[in-house]
N, C-alpha and C positions, 0 to 999 in steps of 0.2 A: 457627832461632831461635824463642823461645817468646816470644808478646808477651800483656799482661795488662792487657784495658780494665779504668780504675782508673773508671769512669763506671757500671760496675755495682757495682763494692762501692759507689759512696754511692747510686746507686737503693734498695739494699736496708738500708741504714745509716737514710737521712731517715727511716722510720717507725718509729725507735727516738732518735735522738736530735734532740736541737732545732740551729736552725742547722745548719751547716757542719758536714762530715765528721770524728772525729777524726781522723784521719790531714791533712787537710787544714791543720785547725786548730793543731797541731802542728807544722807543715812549714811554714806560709804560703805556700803554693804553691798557685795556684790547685786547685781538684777537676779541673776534667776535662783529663787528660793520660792519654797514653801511659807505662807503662812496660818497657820492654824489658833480659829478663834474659839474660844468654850460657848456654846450655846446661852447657857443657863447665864453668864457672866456680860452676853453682850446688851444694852438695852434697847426699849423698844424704839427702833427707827423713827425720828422725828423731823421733820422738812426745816425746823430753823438750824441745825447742823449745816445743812444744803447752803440754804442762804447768806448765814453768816459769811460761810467759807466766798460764796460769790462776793462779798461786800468785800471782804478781806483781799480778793485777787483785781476786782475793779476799784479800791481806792486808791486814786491819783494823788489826796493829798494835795488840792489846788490852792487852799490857801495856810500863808505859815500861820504858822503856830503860835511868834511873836505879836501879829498883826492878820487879824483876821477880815483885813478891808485888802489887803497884797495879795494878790493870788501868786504863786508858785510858777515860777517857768521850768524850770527841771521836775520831770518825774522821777520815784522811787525806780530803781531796777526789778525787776520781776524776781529775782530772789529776794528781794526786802519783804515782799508780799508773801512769797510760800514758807516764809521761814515764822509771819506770824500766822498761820493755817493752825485752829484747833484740833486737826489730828492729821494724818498723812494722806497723801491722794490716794491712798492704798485702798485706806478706811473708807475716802469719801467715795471712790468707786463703787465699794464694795455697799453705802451704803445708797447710794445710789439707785443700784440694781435691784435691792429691797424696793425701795419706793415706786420703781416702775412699774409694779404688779398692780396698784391701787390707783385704776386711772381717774378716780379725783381729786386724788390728792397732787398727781403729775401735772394738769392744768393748772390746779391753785398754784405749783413749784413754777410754773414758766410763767405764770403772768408776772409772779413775784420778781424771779430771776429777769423777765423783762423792766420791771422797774427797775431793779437795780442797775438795768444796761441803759438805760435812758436817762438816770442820774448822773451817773459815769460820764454818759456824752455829754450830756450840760452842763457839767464840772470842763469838762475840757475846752467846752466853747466858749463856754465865760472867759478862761484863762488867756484863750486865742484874743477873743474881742478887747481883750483890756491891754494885751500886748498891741494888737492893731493902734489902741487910740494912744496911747503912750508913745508909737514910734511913728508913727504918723506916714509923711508920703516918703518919709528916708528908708522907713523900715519895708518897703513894695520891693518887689522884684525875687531875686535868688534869695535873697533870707528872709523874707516872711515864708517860700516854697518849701524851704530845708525846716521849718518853723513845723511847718503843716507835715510836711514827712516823719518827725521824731513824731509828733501827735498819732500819727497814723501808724508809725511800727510798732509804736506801744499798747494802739489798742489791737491789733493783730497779734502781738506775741500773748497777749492778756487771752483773748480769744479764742488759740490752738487751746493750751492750756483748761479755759472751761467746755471748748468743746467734748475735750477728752474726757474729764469730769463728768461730765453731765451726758455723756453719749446714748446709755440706757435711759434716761428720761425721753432723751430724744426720740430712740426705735419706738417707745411705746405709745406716745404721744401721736407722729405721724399718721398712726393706724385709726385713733379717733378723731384728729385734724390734720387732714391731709397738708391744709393752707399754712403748715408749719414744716418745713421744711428739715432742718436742723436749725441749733444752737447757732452755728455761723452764719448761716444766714439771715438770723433774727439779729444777732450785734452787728453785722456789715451795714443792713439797711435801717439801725437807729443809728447808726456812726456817720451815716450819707444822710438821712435827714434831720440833724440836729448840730451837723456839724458842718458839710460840703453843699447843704442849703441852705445855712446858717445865711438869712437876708443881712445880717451886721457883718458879717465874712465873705462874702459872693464878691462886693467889689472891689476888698482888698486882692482877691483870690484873683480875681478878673483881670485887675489892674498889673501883678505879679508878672500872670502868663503871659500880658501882653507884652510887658518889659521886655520876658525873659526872649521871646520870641525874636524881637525886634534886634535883642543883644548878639541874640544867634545868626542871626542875618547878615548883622554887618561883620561881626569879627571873624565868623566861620564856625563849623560846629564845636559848641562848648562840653569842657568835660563834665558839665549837670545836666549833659541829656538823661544819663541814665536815671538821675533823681528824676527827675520831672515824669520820664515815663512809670517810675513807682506810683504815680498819683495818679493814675487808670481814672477812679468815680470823681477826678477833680477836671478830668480833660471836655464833658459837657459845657463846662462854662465859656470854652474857646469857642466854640464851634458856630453858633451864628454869626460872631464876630469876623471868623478864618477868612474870609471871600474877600468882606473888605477889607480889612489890612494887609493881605497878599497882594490886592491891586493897589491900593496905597503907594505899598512901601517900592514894588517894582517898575509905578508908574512914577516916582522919584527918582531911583537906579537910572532908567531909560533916558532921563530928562540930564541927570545929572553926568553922564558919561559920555551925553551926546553936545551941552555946553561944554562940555571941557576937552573937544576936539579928539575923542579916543576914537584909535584907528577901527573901521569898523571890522576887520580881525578879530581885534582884543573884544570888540564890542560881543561879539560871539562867540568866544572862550568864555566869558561871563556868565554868557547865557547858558551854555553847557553846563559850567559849574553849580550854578543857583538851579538848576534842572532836578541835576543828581543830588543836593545836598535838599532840597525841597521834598524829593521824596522820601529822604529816611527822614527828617523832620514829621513829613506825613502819621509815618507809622508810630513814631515816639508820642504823637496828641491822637491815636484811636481813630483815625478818621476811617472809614472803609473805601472802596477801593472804587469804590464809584464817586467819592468824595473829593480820592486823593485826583482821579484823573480830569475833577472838574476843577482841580484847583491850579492841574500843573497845565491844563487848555490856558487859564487864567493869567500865569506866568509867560507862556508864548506868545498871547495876545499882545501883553503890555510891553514885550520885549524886541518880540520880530512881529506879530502878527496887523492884524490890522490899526491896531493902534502903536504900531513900533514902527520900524522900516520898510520899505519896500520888499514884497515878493520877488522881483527881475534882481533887488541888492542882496537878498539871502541865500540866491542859486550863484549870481556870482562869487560869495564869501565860500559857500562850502564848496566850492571849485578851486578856487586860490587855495584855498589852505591845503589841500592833499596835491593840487597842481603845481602850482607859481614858488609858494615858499622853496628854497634851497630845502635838499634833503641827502643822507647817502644811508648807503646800507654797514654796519659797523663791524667787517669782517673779523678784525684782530680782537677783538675782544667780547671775548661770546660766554657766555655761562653755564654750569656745570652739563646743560643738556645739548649746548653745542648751538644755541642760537642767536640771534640777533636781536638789536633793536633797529627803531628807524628815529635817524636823527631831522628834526625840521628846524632851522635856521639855528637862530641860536640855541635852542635848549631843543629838551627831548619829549614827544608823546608818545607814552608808555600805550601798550594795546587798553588801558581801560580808558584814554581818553577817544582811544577810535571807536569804543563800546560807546560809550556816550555821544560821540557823531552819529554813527547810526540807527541808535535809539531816537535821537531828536529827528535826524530828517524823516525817521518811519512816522512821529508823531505829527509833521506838521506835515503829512500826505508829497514830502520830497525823494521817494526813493528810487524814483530813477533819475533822480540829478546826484544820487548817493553813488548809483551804478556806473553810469557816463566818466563821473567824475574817477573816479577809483580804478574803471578805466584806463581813462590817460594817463594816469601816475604813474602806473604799473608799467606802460609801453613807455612810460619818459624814463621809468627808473630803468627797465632793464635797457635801452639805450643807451643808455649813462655809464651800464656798467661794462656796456659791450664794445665801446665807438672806439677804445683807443687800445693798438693794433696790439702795442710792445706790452702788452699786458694779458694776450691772446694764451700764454704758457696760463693761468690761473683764470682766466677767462671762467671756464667750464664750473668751478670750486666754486666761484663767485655768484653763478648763478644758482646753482643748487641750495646756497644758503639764502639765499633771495627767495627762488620757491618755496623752501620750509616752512621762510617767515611768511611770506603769502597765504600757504597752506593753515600757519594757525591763524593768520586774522581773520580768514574766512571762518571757520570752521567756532573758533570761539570769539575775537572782541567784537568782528561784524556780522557774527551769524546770529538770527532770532533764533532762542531760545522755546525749543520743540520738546516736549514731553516726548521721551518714547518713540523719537524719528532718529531715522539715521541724518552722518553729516552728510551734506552735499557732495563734499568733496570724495567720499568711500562710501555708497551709498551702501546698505542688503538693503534684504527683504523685510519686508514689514505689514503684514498683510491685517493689521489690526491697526487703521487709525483714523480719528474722525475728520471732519469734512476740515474744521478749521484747522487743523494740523496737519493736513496736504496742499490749503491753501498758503502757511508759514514756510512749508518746508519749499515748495516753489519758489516764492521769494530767494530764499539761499542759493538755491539753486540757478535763479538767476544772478545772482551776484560773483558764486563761482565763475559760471560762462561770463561773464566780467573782465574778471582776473584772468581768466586764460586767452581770452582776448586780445587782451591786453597786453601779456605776455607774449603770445604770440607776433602781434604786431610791433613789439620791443624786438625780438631777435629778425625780424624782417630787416630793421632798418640798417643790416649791414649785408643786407643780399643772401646768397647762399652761405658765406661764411660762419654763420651759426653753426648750420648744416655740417659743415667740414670740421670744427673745430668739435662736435659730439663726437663724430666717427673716429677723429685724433684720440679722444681724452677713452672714449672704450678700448681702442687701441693698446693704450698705454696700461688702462686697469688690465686688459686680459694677457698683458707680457709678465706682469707682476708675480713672482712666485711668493712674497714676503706675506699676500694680503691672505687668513684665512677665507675659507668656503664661503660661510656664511657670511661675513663683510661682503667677499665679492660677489655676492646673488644681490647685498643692498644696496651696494653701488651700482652694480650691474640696474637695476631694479629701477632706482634713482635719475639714472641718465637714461634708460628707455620713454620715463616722462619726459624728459627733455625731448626725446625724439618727437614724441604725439606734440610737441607745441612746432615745430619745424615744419615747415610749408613744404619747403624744396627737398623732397624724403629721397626724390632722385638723386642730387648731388651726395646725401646722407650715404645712401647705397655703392656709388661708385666710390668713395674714399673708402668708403668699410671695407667693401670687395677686395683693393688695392692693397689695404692693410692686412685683412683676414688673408689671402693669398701669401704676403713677405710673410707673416708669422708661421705659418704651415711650413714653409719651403724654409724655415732657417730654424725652425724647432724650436722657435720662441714662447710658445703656447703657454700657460700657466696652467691652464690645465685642458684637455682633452673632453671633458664633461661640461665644463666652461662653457667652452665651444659651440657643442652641439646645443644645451642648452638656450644659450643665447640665439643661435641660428633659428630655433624652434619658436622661441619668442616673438625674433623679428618677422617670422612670415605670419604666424598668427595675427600681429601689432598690423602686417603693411601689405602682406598677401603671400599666397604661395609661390607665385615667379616673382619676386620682388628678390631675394635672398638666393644663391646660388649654390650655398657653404657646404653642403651635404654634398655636391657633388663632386667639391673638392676632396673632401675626406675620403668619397670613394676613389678617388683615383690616385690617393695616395696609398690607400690602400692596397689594389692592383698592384700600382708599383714592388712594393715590396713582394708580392709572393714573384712578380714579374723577374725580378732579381734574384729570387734563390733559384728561380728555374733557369736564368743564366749561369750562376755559379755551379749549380751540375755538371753543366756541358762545355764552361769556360774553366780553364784554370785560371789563376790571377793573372795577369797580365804584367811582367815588370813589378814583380811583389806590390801592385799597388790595388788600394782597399776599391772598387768603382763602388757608386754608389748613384743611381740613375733612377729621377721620377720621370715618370712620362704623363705628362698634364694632354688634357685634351681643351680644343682652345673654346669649344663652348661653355667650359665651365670657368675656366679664367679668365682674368685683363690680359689684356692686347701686350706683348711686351716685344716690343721693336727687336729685330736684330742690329744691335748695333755694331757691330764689328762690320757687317758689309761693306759699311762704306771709308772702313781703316783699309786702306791697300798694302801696308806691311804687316798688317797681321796675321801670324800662325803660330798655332800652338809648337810647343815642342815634343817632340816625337814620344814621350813618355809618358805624356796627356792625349795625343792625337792618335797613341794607336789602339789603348784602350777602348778609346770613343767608339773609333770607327767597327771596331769588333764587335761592341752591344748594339750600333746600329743595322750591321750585316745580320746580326743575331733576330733584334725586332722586326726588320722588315720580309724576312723568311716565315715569321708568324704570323704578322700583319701585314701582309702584299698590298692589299689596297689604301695602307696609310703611309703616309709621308712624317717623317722623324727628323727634325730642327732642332739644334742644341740654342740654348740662350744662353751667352756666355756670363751676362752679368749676374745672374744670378748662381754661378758656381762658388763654390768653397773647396779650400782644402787644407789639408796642415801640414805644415814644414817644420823639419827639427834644425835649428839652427844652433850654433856652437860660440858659448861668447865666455868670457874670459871666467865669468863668475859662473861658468856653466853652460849646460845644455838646456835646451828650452823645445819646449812642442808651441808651434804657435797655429793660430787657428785663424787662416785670413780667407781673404776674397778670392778667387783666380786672379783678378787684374792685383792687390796685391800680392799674392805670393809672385807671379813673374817680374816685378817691379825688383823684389828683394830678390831670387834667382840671378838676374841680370849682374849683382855684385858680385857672385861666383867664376865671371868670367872676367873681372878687373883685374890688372895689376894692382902690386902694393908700390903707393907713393913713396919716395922718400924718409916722407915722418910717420910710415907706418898705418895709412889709413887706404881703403877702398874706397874711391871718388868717383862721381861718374855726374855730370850736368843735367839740364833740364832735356835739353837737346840728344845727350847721348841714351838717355834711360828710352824716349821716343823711340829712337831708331834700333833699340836693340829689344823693347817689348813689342812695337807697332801699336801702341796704345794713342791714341789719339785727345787732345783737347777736344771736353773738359774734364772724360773721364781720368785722364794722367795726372792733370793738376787735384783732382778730387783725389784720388789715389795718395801719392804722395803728402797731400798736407796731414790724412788720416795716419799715414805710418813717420812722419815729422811732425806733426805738432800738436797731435794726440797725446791723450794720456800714460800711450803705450807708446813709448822712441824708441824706435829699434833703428831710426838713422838720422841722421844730425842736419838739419836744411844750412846753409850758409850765402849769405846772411841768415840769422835768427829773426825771425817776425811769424804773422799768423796765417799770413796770406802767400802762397806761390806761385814765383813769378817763373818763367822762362828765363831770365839770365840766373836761375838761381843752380846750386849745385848740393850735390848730397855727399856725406860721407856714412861708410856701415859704422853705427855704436858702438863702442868697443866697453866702452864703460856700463852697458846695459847692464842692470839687477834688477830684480823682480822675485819677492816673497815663494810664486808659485812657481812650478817646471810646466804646467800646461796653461798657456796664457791664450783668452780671447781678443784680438785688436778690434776692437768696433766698428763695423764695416756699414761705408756711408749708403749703402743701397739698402741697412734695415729700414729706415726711416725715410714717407714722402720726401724728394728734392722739390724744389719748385720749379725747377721742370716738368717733374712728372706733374705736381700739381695743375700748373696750367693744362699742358696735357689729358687731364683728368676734368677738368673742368672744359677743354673743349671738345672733348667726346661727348660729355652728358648736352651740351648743348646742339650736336649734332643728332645724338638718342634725340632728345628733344623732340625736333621737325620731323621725324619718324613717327614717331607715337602722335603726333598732331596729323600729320598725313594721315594716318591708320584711324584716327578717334573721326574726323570730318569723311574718312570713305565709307567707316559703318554705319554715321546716322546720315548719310545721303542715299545709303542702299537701300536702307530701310524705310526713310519717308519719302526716296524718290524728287519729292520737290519742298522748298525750304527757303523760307527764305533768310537774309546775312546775318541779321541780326539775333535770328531761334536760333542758326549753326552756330553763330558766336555763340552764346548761352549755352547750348547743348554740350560745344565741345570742349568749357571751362567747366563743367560739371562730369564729364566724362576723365580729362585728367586731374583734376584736381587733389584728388589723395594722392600724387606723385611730385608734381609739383603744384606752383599756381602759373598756368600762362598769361604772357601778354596780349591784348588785344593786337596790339602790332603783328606778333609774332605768328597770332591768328591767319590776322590779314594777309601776312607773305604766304601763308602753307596754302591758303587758298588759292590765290593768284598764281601759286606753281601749280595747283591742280586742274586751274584752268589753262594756264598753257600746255601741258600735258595731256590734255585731254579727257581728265577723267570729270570735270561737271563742264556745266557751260550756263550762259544764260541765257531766262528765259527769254524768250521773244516779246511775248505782252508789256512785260516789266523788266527788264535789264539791267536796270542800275540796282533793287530790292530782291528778285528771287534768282535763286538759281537751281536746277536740273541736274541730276546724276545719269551720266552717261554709262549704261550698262556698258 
């Protein structure tokens, strides 16, 4: 007995037809079975089985039945066809594979089976040509294409179907005629020359495409792209024709946009569009890619190139339009990932229409008018977002989201597309790539130095304040206990790029110092690891003497053990806690004694004897050092007694003696403790502006522990105070906010005219080492010289130049030459 797994004809069946097997589907019986045929019972294998069964699956059926002069527009479905099959594809398989053994009889079966495939086509081309001349030029376009597509799915789905059938003809055959490929290949290419070179159909076919094309063009891409690309062996007939009617039709666009006064902006958003939409058009008509890029040359020419507008008008357009139009960055409304778009006057370009900018300027050899321009935008946008002052609290926020978006235009809608490179903007290693993928990635690379550029000269354009307003906003991240770790290494991470765009690193450094100092000394730190961190960062980022912070920590360190080794040998003093760092002043800011020049100031004797004890104490250990209390920066806590309670409060020195002082008041009349602007002066010695600072913090703060009258924000000298009596507060240990956490704008200027006296230091010191060293120079090399010498600290002025030098000649240390006097000048050993 001969048995026939039916589990490999649908192995080989699934990757032609959908679903279930026909034979299956047919039968309702499940696919995977056994069938077993009797030898003796089956007869001898005959080739018109074969053929009929092919006739039976390629008849179309083209003319009715009624009227044998009408050919048939609808074809039967391909189940009309296997349901009249004289025995099952089971059988025809099976008998199939019999026949393959006998290779003369397999040629005789494929030439056969060729005719009937050649019949079949000229059944269908008939039908085609006689619908042509019946619809005549109404019937061109999308529906004679959709015409030719059902013809063409029909004879494909016909196809799979005898491929599968006839597959063992085919193995066997191959082996004595190579020049036969398969069963599909043999019906493809009678289907393409009887049908798609069909000379009575070519210039219906021709005429359709060209419609279709022209349709597309104008109204935008239509939804029978995708039919049209179905028709793959029909897209030949386009192709010599492609060149001219792309110039045609572009060289009417050109013609008709520029009679009709369109701004030439829009004129080139046009062109943009018809760019990008021309080349998926490309790829839908088969053209290859040397075709496509001679066709979209073609579209440049007739639109900007030499036969469009001006070169000098096309540099200016792509300038305006990233420069001149209005633009802003769209902070409030950002999307799930947290970013931005960019708005341009009236409406918005999304990043793919900035893809298609710099796709075009690369093609039409513009791309350093791409760079220049993109540029300026960048320093006009961040300008824009920097210039206005009362917006300086969000300032920082606003820029970080600006760089992001920055960060992705470069990187994906303005970056060329590099196999296998890294982005510009995060470069690694990449030690495998070819010459033309280091010359693309360059490109980016330049476009990044662009942007940062760019940026840079955006935060220029409000002086150092850039500068100050990073150092604030780190600041303020590293006080934060709320934010985790990780957040703040990415914000942290975040605003150190910001730093790398900042010119003036030195103003950077002296607010940080200022800051990182108050945080230390008030225990504001968020965290400890933070800190050093960060410190470790910035001197890597700006150098090893740039950053001071470690030195701080060490001598806060000192301090402490400094302290238990007083408490040893001290008992407390007046039951009270001391608590004494001792800074050394090389590693901190400058901090005035202000008290000096109060002439009624003294502490009181409960603060002043403590003091004096750890200083008798330190200077017996360290003889040769001198020990200065700074008073602004003391704290301490007072338990104060109010009606709703006892409270621990945690203030300044200058406030705790302000609230002390009502300790020694009579009680008024109606019960309250008063004391004027005048009286509190003469009984702390606290002086203007710190008394008024003082006072508005513990009046008109969040925390009133005493009552200003008049009520207002601001205090004056005629004003007076009374102690709270109504005070409540949720907690019994309360912090009162004390104005010396945060820069004054005193210190600020202050801060700002030390770095610029640093400044003419570091300029004196940069002009005496490269005098020492070349000896003679002349003004213009030491200019140069000594803007590349400071310039990772700050950028100097030429002016500023000028002065250091003209002090160096009055002082002595160059002079000039005698040959040349007014050009070189000599370094005076």
């Amino acid at each position: 007995m001969l048995s026939f797994q039916s589990t490999q004809f649908f192995a080989l069946g699934q990757n032609h037809l959908n679903g279930p097997s026909v034979a299956s589907a047919i039968s309702g019986k499940p696919a995977v079975r056994q069938v077993y045929l009797v030898a003796p019972a089956t007869p001898q294998p005959t080739p018109q089985l074969i053929l009929h069964s092919v006739s039976v699956i390629l008849s179309p059926q083209p003319f009715s039945p009624t009227d044998p002069s009408v050919p048939c527009t609808e074809h039967p479905p391909l189940s009309s066809a296997l349901s009249r099959l004289p025995r099952s594809l089971q059988s025809i398989y099976a008998l199939s594979s019999q026949l393959a053994k006998d290779a003369e009889n397999v040629r005789t079966i494929v030439d056969k089976v060729q005719l009937e495939l050649e019949k079949s086509a000229s059944d269908i081309a008939k039908t085609l040509v006689h619908t042509a001349r019946e619809q005549g030029l109404a019937g061109r376009g999308l529906s004679w294409l959709e015409q030719i597509e059902r013809a063409w799915s029909w004879w494909k789905a016909r196809i799979d179907v005898l491929s599968l059938m006839l597959s063992p003809l085919a193995r066997s055959i191959r082996h004595s005629h190579p020049e036969i490929k398969s069963i599909r290949d043999l019906a493809q290419t009678t289907f393409h020359q009887l049908v798609f070179l069909n000379q009575s159909l070519q210039a219906t076919s021709l005429a359709s495409l060209t419609l279709w094309i022209e349709q597309d063009r104008q109204a935008g891409p239509l939804d029978s792209r995708a039919l049209v690309a179905s028709l793959t062996p029909l897209h030949f007939l386009i192709h010599p024709t492609i060149y001219a009617l792309t110039q045609a039709h572009y060289q009417s666009l050109h013609n008709k946009l520029f009679q009709a006064s369109v701004p030439v902006l829009d004129f080139l958003t046009q062109t943009f569009r018809s760019v990008h939409s021309e080349s998926t058009l490309y790829q839908i008509l088969s053209l290859s890619q040397e075709q496509a890029s001679e066709l979209e040359r073609v579209v440049l020419d007739e639109m900007i190139g030499q036969n469009g507008i001006a070169e000098q008008t096309v540099e200016r357009c792509l300038a305006e339009w990233i420069i001149i139009r209005p633009f802003e960055v769209i902070l409030d409304e950002k999307d799930a990932a947290g970013t931005g778009t960019v708005r341009w006057g009236e409406g918005q370009v999304e990043e793919e229409g900035l893809e298609i900018l710099s796709s075009l300027t690369r093609k039409v050899g513009k791309e350093s008018t791409l760079r220049t321009a993109i540029g300026k935008w960048v320093a006009l946008m961040v300008a824009e977002l920097i210039k206005d002052a009362s917006k300086d609290s969000t300032t920082i926020t606003t820029l970080l989201t600006a760089r992001a978006l920055l960060e992705r235009l470069v990187s994906q809608s303005l970056a060329i597309r590099v196999p296998s490179c890294p982005s510009p903007l995060n470069p690694t290693e990449n030690p495998i790539r070819t010459e033309e993928q280091a010359v693309l990635l360059e490109r980016d690379k330049s476009l990044a130095d662009s942007v940062r550029s760019g940026f840079e000269r955006g935060l220029q354009t409000r002086g150092a304040r850039g500068a100050e307003l990073i150092a604030k906003a780190m600041d303020n991240l590293l006080r934060s206990r709320s934010t985790s770790s990780d957040e703040l290494e990415k914000d942290l991470d975040d605003l150190l790029d910001l730093v790398r765009s900042v010119r003036d690193k030195d103003v950077f450094k002296a607010f940080y110092v200022n800051a990182l100092a108050k945080r230390l000394l008030l225990g504001k730190s968020a965290s400890d690891d933070a800190e050093l961190g960060m410190i470790s960062r910035l001197k890597k980022e700006l150098g090893e003497d740039f950053i001071t912070g470690d030195g701080m920590l060490a001598d806060l360190n000192l301090s402490t053990e400094l302290m238990k080794s007083y408490r040893i040998k001290h008992d407390p003093v007046d039951d009270s806690d001391l608590s004494v760092a001792v800074l050394s002043s090389a590693n901190w800011p400058t901090y005035p004694a202000v008290t000096e020049a109060w002439k009624a100031f003294v502490l009181p004797s409960f603060l002043a004897h403590p003091l004096e004890s750890f200083k008798q104490f330190y200077t017996q250990s360290h003889q040769s050092r001198l020990l200065d209390y700074r008073y602004q920066l003391f704290s301490m806590t007072l338990k104060a007694s109010f009606p709703s309670g006892t409270k621990e409060l945690n203030v300044s020195l200058f406030q705790g003696l302000v609230l002390l002082a009502f300790n020694q008041v009579d009680i008024t009349p109606d019960g309250h403790s008063k004391l004027s602007w005048e009286e509190i002066m003469e009984k702390t010695g606290i002086e203007e502006p710190e008394l008024s600072r003082t006072l508005q913090s513990l009046a008109c703060g969040r925390v009133r522990v005493l009552t200003k009258h008049p009520t207002g924000k601001d205090v004056l000298r005629t004003d007076s105070f009374t102690f709270n009596e109504k005070f409540t507060h949720p907690r019994v240990k309360i912090k009162i906010n004390q104005v010396q956490q945060n820069q004054t704008v005193e210190e600020d200027v202050q801060t700002e005219n030390r770095v610029m006296h640093d400044r003419s230091h570091l300029l004196d010191a940069a002009i005496v080492r490269i005098m020492k060293s070349k000896k003679v120079c002349t003004w213009v090399e030491l200019t140069n010289l000594c803007v590349d010498a400071v310039r990772n600290k700050f950028p100097p002025e030429p002016k500023a130049i000028k002065h250091q030098i003209e002090s160096l000649l009055e002082r002595e240390y160059l002079a000039r030459d005698d040959d040349d006097p007014m050009r070189v000048l000599r370094y005076l050993a």
